[in-house]
N, C-alpha and C positions, 0 to 999 in steps of 0.2 A: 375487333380482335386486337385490333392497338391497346386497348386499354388493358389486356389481360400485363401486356408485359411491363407494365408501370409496375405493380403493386408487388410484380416478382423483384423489380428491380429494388424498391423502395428497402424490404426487408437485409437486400445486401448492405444497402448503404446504411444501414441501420446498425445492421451488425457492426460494422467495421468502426462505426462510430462508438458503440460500447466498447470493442476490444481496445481501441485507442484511448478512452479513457479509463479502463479498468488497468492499463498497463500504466498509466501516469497514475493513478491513486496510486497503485502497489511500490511505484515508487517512492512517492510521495510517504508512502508510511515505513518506507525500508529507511529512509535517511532519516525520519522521525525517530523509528528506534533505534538506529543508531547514535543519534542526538540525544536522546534517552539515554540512553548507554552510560555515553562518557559524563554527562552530567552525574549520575550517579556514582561515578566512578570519583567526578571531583570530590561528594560532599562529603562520601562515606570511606574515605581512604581505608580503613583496618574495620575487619571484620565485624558483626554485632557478635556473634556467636565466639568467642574467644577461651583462652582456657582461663583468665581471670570472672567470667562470666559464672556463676552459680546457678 
């Protein structure tokens, strides 16, 4: 009967382990776009779309 509560345990530790790394990706990708961001902001200063634009 011991062993039943291993495998219950295992799937929590499990979880917590995704939640823990799904919450550092979405980090990781929110400063990414953000990084993105200003990058594009440096190369493209004035619009493509402009009214000199035909």
């Amino acid at each position: 009967m011991s062993q039943e509560a291993v495998p219950s345990s295992q799937p929590k530790g499990l979880l917590q382990q995704m939640e823990e790394l799904m919450a550092a990706l979405n980090a990781d990708l929110s400063q990414l776009d953000a990084d993105f961001g200003q990058s594009a902001e440096r190369q493209a200063p004035t619009p493509a779309d402009g009214p000199d634009r035909a």
